[in-house]
C-alpha positions as CSV (number, residue, x, y, z in Angstrom):
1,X,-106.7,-167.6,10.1
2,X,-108.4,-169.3,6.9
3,X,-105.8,-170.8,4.1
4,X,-106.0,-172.2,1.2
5,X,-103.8,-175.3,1.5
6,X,-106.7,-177.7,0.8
7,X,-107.4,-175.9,-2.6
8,X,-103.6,-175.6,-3.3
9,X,-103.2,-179.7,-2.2
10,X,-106.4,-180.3,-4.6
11,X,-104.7,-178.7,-7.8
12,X,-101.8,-180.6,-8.1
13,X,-103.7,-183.7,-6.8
14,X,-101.2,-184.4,-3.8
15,X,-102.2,-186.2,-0.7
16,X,-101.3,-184.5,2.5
17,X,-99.1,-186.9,3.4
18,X,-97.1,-186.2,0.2
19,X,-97.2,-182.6,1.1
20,X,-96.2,-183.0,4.5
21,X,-93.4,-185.3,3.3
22,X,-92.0,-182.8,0.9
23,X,-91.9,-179.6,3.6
24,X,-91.0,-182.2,6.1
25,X,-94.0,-182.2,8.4
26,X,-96.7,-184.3,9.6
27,X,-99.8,-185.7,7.9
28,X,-101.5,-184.4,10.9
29,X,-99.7,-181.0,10.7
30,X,-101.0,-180.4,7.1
31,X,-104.9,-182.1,8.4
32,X,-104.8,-179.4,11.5
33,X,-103.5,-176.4,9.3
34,X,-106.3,-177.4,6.3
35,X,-109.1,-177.3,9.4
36,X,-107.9,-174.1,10.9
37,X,-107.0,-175.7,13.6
38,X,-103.0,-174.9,13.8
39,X,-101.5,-171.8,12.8
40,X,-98.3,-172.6,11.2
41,X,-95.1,-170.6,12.3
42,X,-93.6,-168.3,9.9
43,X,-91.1,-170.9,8.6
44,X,-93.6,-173.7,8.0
45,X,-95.9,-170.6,5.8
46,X,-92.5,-170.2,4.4
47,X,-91.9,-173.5,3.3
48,X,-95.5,-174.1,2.2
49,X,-95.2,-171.0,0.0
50,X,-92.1,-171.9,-1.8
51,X,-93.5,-175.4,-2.0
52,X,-96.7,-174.1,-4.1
53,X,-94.8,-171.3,-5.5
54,X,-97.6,-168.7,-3.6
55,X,-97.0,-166.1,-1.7
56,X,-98.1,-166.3,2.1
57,X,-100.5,-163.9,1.1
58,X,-102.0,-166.0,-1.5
59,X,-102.4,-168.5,0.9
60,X,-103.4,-167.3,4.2
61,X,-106.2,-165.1,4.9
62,X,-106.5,-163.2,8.7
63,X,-110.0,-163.6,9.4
């Protein structure tokens, strides 16, 4: 599943450990999620499109 998280993170110029803080997550979480390498559940795509004010759409792609 691709995302746009990284693009998102870049346009407000937030770290990912500011993002993670704010949807209460890990640093990691947000680094595995930006690399494809964790599909979030459908509550953490929840929080991280009310957090960027995008719908889940917007931000994640199936492949």
């Amino acid at each position: 599943m691709k995302n746009n998280i990284r693009v998102e993170r870049a346009i407000l110029r937030i770290s990912q450990q500011d993002l993670a803080n704010a949807i209460g997550v890990s640093r990691q979480t947000i680094f595995a999620i930006e690399n494809e390498k964790f599909i979030p559940s459908t509550e953490l795509a929840l929080k991280l499109s009310a957090y960027f004010g995008k719908s889940v759409n917007d931000l994640f792609q199936l492949d």
